[in-house]
N, CA and C atoms as an extended XYZ file, in Angstrom:
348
Properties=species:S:1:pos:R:3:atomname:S:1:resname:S:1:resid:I:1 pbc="F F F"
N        25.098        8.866       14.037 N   UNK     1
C        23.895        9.296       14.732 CA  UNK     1
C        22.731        8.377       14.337 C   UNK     1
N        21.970        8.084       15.381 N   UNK     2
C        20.831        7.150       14.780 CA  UNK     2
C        19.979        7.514       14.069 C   UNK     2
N        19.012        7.099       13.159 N   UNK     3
C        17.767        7.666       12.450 CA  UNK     3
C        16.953        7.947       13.915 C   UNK     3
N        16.756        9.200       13.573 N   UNK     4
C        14.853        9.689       13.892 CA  UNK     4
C        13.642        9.524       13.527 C   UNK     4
N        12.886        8.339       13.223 N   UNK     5
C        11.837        8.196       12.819 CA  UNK     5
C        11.236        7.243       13.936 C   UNK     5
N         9.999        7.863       14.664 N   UNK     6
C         9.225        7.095       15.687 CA  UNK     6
C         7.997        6.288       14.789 C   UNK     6
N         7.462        5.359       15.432 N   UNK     7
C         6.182        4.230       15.324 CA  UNK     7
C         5.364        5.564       14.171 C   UNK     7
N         4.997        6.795       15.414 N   UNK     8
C         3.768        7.287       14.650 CA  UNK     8
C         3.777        7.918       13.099 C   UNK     8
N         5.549        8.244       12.701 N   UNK     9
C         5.466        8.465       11.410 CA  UNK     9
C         5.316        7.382       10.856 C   UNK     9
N         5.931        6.431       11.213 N   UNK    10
C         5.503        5.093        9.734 CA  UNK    10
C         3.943        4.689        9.971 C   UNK    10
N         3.311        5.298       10.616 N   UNK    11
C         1.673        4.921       10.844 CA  UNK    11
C         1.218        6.096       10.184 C   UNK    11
N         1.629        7.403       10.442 N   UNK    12
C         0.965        8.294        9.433 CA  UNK    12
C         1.315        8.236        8.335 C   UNK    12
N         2.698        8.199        7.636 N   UNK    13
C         3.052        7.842        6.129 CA  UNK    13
C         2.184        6.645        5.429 C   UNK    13
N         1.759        5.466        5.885 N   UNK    14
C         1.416        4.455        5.743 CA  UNK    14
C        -0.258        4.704        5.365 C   UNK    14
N        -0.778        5.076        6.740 N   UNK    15
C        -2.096        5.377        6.285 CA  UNK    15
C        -2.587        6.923        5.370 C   UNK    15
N        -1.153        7.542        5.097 N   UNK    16
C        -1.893        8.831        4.521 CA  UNK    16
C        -1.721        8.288        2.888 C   UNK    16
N        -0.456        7.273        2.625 N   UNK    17
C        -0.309        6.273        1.484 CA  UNK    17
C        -1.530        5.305        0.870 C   UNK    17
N        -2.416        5.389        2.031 N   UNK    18
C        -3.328        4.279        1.786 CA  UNK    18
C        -4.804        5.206        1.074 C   UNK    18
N        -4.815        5.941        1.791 N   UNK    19
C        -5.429        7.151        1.436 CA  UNK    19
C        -5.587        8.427        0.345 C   UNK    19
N        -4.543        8.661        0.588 N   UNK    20
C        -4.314       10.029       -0.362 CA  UNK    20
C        -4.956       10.889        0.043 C   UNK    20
N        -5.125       11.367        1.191 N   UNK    21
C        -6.229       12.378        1.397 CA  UNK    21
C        -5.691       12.719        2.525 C   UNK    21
N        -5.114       14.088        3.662 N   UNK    22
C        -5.026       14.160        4.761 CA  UNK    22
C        -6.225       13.863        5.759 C   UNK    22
N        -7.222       14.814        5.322 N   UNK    23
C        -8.530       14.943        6.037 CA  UNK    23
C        -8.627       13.251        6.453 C   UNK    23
N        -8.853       12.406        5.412 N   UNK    24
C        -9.220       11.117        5.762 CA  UNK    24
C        -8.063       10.158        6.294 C   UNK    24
N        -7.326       10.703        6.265 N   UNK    25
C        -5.874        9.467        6.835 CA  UNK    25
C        -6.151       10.396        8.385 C   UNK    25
N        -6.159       11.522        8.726 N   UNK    26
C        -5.914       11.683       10.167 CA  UNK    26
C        -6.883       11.434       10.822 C   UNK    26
N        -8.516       11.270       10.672 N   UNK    27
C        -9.881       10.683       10.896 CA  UNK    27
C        -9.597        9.452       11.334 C   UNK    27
N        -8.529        8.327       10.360 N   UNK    28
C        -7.993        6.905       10.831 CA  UNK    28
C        -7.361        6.770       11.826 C   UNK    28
N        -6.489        8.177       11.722 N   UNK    29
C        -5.339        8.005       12.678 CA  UNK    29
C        -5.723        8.613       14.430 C   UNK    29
N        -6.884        8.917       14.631 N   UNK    30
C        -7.444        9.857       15.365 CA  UNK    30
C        -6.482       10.819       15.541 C   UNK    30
N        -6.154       11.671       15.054 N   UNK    31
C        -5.242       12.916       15.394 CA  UNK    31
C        -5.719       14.400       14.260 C   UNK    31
N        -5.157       15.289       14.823 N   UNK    32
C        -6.090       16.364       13.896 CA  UNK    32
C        -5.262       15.973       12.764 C   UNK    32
N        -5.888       16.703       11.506 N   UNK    33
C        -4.811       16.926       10.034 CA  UNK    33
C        -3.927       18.054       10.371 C   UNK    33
N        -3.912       19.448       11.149 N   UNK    34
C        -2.207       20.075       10.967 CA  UNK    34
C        -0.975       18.736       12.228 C   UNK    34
N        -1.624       17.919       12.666 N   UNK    35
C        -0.479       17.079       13.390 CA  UNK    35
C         0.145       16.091       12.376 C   UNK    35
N        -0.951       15.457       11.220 N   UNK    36
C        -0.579       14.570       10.464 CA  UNK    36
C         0.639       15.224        9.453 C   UNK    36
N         0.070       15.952        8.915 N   UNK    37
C         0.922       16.955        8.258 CA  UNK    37
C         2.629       17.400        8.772 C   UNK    37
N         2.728       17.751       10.287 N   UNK    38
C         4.056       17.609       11.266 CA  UNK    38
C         4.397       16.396       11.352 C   UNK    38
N         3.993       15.520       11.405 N   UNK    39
C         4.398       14.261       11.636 CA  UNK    39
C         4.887       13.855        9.880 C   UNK    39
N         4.132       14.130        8.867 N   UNK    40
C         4.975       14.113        7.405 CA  UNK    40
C         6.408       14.831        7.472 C   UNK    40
N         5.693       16.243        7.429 N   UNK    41
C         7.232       17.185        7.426 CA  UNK    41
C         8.616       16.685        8.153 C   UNK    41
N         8.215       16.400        9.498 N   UNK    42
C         8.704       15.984       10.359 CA  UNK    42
C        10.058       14.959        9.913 C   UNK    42
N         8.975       13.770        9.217 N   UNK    43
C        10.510       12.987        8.587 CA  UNK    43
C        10.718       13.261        7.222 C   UNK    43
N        10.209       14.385        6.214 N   UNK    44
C        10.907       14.969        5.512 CA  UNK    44
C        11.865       15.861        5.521 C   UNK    44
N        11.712       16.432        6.726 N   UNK    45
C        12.778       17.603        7.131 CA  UNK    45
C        14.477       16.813        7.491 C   UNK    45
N        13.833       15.782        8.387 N   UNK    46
C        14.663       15.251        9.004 CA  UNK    46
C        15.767       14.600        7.740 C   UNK    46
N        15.304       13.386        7.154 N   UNK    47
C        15.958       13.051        5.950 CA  UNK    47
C        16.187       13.216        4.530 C   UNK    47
N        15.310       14.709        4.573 N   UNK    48
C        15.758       15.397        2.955 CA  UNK    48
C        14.930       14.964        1.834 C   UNK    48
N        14.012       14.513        2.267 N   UNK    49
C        13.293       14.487        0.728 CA  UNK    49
C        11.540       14.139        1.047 C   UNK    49
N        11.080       14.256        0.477 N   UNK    50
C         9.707       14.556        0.198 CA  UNK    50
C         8.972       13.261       -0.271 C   UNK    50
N         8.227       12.954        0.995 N   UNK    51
C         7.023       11.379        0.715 CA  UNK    51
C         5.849       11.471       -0.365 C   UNK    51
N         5.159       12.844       -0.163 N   UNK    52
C         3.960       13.103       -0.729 CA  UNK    52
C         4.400       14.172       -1.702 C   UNK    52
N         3.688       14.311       -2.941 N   UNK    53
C         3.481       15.674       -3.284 CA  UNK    53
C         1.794       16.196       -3.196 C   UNK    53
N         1.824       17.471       -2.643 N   UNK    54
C         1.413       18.026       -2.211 CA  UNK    54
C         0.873       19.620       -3.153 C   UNK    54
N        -1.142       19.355       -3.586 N   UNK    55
C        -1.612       19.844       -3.986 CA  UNK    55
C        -2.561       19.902       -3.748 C   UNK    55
N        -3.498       21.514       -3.287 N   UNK    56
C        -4.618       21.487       -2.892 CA  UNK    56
C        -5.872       20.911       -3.514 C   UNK    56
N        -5.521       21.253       -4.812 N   UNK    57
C        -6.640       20.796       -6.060 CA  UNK    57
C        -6.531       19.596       -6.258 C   UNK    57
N        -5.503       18.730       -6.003 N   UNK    58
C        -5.632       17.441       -6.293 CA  UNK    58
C        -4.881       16.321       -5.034 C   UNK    58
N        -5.603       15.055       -4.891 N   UNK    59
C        -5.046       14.052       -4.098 CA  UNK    59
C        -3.576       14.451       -3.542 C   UNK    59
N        -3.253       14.113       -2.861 N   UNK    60
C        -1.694       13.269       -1.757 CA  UNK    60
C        -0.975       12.867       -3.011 C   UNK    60
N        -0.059       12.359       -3.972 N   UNK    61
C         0.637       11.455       -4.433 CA  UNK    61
C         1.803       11.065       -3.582 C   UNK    61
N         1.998        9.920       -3.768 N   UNK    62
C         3.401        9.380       -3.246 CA  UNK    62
C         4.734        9.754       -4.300 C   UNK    62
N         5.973       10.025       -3.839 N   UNK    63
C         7.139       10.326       -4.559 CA  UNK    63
C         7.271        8.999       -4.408 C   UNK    63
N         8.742        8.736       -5.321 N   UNK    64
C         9.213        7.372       -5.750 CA  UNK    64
C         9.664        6.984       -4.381 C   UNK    64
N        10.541        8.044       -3.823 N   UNK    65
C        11.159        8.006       -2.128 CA  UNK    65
C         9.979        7.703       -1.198 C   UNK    65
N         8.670        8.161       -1.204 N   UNK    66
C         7.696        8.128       -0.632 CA  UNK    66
C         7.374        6.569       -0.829 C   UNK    66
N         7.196        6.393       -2.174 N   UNK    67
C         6.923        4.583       -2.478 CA  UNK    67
C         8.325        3.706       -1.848 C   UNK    67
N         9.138        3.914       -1.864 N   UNK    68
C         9.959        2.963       -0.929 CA  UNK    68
C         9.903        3.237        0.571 C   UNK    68
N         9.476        4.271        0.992 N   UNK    69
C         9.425        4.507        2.719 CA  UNK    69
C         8.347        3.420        3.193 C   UNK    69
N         7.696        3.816        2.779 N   UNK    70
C         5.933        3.204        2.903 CA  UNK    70
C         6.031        1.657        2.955 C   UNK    70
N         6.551        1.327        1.458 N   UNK    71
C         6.505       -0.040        1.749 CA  UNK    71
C         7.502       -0.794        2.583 C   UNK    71
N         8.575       -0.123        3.255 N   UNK    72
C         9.182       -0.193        4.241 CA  UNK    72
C         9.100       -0.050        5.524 C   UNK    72
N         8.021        0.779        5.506 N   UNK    73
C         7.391        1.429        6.806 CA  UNK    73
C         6.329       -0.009        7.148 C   UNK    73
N         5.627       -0.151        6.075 N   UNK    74
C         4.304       -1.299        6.494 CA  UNK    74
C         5.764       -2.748        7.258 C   UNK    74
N         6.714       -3.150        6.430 N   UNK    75
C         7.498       -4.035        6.929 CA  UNK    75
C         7.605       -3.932        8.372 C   UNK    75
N         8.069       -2.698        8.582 N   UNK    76
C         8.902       -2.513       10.169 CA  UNK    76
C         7.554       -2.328       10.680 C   UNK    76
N         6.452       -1.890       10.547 N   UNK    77
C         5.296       -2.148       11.783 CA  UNK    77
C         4.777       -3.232       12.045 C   UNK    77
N         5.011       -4.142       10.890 N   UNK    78
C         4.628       -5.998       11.122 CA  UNK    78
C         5.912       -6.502       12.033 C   UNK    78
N         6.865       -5.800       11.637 N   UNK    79
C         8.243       -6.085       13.144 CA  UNK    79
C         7.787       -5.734       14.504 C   UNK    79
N         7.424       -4.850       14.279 N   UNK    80
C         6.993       -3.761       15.797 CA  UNK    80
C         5.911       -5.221       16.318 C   UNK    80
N         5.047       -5.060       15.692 N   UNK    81
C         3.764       -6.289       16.427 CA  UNK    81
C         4.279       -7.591       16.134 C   UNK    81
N         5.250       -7.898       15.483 N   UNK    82
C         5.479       -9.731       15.960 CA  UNK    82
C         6.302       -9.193       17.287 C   UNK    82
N         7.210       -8.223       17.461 N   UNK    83
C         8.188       -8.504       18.601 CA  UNK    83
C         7.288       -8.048       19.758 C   UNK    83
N         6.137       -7.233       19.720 N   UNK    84
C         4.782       -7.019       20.830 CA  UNK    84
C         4.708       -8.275       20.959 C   UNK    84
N         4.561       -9.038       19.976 N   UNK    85
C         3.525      -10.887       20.280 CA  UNK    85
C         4.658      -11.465       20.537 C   UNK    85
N         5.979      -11.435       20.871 N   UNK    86
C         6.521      -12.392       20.919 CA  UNK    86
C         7.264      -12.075       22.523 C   UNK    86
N         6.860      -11.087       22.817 N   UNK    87
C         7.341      -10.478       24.161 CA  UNK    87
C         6.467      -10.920       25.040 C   UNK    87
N         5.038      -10.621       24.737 N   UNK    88
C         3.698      -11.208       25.739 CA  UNK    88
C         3.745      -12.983       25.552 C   UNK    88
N         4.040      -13.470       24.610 N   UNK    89
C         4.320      -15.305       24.894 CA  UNK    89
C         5.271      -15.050       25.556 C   UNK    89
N         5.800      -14.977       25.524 N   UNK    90
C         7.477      -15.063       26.633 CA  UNK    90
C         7.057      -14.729       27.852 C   UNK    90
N         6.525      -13.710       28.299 N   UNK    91
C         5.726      -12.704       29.633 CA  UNK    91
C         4.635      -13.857       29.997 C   UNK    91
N         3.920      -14.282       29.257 N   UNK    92
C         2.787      -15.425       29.440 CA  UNK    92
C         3.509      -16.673       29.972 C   UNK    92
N         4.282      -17.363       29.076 N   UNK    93
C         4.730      -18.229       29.647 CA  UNK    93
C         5.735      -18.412       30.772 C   UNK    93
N         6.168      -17.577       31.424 N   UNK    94
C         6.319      -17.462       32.642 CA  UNK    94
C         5.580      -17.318       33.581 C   UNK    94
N         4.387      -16.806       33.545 N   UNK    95
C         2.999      -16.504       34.510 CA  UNK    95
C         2.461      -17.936       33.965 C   UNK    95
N         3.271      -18.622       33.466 N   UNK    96
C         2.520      -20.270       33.580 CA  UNK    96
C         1.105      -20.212       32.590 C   UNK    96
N         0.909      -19.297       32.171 N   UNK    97
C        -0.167      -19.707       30.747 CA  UNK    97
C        -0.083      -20.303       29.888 C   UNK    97
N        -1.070      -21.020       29.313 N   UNK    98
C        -1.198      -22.341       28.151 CA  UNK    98
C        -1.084      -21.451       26.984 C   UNK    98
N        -0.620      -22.439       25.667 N   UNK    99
C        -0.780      -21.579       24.348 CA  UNK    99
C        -2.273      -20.703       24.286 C   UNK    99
N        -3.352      -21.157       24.090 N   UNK   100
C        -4.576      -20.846       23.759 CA  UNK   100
C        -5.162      -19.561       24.771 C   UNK   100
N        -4.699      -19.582       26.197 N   UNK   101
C        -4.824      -17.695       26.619 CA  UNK   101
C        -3.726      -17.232       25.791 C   UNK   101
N        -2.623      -17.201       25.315 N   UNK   102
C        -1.538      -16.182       25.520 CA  UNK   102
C        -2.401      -15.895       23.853 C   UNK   102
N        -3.081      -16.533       22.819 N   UNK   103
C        -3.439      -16.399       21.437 CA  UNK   103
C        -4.921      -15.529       22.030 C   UNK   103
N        -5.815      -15.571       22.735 N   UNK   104
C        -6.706      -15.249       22.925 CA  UNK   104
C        -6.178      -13.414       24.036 C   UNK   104
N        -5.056      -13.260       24.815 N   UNK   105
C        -4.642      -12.054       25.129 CA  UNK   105
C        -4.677      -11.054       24.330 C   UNK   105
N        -4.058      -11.681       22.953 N   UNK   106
C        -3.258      -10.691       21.389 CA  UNK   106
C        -4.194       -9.951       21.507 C   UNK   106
N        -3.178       -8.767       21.022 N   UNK   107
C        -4.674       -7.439       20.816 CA  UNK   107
C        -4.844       -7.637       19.372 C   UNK   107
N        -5.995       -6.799       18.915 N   UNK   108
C        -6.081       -6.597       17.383 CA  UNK   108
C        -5.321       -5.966       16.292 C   UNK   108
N        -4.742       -6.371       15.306 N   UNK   109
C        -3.938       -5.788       14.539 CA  UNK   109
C        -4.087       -4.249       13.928 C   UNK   109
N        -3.922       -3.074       13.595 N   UNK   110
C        -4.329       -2.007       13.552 CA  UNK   110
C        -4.304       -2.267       11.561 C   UNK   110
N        -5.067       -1.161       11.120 N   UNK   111
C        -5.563       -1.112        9.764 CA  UNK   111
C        -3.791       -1.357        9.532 C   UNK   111
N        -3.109       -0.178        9.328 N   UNK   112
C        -1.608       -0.372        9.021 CA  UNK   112
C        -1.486       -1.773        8.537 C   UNK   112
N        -0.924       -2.512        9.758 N   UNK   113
C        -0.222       -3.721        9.720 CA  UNK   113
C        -0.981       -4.670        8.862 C   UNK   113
N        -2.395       -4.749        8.725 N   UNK   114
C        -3.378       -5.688        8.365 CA  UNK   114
C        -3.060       -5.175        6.761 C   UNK   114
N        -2.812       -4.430        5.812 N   UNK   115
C        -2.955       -4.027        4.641 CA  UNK   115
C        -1.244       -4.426        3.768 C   UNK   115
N        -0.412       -5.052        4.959 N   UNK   116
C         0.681       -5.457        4.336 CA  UNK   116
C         0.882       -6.824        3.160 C   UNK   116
């Protein structure tokens, strides 16, 4: 069976990693904090173990499992946007565009990817 994990968990794991804070990782993420929170559970439920620990009185911590997702997670979203950039050169250079539009098209890198 394939893994279940979509784009937006390794963007919420990532930035709630960067953070430690729900309130302030889902503010980044524009989404409320009980979605950020489903979107945690979500791939804890799914693969059995626990990213954050989780205390009202104190910060987010990352588990050891949590510290290898994350820095795995930042990897595969720098995958996700080279194969975005490498799909629009390809798409460009068929619509006959020069290097210098298809570099000037690129969208902006999101906090995520930029902190790898």
């Amino acid at each position: 069976m394939p893994i279940q994990v979509e784009i937006s968990h390794l963007y919420a794991a990532v930035i709630l990693a960067e953070e430690l804070n729900f309130t302030r990782a889902a503010q980044r993420l524009q989404i409320s904090q009980p979605r950020l929170s489903q979107l945690i559970m979500e791939v804890e439920k799914e693969h059995g173990f626990k990213l954050f620990v989780r205390d009202r009185k104190s910060p987010a911590r990352l588990t050891e499992a949590g510290r290898a997702f994350v820095q795995e997670a930042r990897n595969s979203l720098v995958h996700v946007d080279r194969a975005i950039h490498l799909a629009r050169v390809a798409h460009h250079q068929c619509q006959g565009l020069v290097p210098d539009e298809i570099h000037q098209s690129r969208p902006e890198r999101s906090d995520a990817r930029q902190n790898t």
